[in-house]
C-alpha positions in Angstrom: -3.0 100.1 9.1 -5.6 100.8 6.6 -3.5 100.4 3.6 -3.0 97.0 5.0 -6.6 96.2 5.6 -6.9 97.5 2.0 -4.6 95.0 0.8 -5.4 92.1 2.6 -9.4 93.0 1.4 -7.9 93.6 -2.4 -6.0 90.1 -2.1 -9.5 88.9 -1.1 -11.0 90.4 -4.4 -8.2 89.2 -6.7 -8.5 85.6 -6.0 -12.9 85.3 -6.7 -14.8 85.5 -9.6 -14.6 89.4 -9.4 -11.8 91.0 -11.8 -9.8 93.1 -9.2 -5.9 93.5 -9.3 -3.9 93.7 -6.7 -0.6 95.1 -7.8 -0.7 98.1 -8.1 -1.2 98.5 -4.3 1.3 96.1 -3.6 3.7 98.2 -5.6 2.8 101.6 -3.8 3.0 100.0 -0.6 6.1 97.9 -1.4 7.8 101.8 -2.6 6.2 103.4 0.6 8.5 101.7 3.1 6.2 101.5 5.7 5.6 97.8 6.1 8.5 95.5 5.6 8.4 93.1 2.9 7.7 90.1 5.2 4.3 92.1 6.2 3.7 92.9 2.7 3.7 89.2 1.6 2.0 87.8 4.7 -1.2 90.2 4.2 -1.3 90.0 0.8 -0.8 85.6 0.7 -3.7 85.8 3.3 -5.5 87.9 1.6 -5.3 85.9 -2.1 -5.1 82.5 0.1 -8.8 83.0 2.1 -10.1 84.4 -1.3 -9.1 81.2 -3.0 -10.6 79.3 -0.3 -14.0 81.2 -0.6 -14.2 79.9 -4.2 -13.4 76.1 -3.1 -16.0 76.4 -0.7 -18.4 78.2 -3.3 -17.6 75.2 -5.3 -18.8 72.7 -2.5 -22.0 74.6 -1.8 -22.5 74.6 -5.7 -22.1 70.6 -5.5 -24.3 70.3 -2.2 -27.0 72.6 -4.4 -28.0 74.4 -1.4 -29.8 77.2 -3.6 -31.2 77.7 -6.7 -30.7 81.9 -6.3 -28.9 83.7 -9.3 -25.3 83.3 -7.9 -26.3 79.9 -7.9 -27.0 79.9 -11.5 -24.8 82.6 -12.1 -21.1 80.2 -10.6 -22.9 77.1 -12.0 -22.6 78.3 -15.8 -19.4 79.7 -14.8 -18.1 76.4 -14.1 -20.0 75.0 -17.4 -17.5 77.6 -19.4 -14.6 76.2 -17.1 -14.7 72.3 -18.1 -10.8 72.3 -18.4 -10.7 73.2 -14.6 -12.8 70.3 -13.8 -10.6 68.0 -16.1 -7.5 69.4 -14.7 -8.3 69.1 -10.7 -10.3 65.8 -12.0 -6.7 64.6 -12.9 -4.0 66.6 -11.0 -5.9 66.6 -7.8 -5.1 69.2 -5.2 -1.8 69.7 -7.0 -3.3 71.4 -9.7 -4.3 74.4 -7.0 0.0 74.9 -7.1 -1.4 77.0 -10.0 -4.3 79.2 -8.6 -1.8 82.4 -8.8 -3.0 82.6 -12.2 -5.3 85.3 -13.3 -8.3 83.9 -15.3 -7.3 80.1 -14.3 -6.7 80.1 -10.5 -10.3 81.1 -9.8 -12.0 78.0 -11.8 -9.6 76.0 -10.0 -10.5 76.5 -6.6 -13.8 76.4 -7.3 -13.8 73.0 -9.6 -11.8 71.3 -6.4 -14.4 72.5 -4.4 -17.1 71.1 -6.4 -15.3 67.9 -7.0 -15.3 67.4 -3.1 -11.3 67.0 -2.9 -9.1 67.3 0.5 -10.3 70.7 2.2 -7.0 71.0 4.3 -4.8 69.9 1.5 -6.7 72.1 -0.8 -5.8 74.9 1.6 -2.4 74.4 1.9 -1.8 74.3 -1.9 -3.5 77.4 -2.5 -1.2 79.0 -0.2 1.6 77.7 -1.2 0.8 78.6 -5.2 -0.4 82.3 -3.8 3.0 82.8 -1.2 5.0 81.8 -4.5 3.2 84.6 -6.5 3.6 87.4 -4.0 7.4 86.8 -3.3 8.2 86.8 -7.4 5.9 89.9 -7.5 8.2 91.2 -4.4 11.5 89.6 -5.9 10.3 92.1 -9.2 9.6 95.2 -7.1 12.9 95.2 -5.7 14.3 95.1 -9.5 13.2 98.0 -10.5 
């Protein structure tokens, strides 16, 4: 049960700001044959799915300008660096979050459509939708080799 809690944290880590993969667990738990592969995608889409989230609510506190601490600073620069997220969510909308399974795009993603103030819900359900599609083509790959 802790290797689960361990993913589901990992999945957590993979989709912020903070470099962490996920895969390599995935892959020792997907060979392990404890946990069926339905478990293994569940945890690990929640997981990546509340993490992307976090950042579209980041983005929204970042907008609101609630602080002026160094994360504050730190995310708002971050999203300085990331102008092609804003101008993609600026003109995809929620859509554009299909493709926050990307490493090194997904995160500016979430939080630009965070920061832009679009749909919270519809935000949501695309971010899960782009992360479930991510974890069953990792799975799908697993079960190739």
């Amino acid at each position: 049960m802790m290797e689960l809690a361990g993913l589901f944290l990992g999945s957590v880590l993979a989709s912020t700001l903070a470099p962490f993969g996920v895969e390599l667990l995935l892959y020792y738990l997907y060979e392990s044959n404890k946990y069926s592969v339905l478990v293994l995608l569940s945890v690990a889409t929640a997981g990546n799915t509340a993490g992307g989230c976090l950042m579209f609510l980041l983005g929204w506190l970042l907008k609101q300008g609630l602080s002026k601490t160094s994360w504050h600073q730190r995310l708002q620069q971050r999203l300085k660096l990331e102008d092609r997220a804003l101008d993609r969510v600026g003109k995809w909308g929620p859509v554009a979050l299909l493709f926050s399974w990307m490493p090194g795009v997904g995160d500016p993603l979430c939080l630009a459509a965070g920061y832009l103030r679009l749909p919270a819900v519809l935000c949501s359900l695309m971010i899960f939708l782009g992360k479930l599609g991510r974890y069953m083509v990792l799975l799908w790959i697993f079960s190739q080799v």
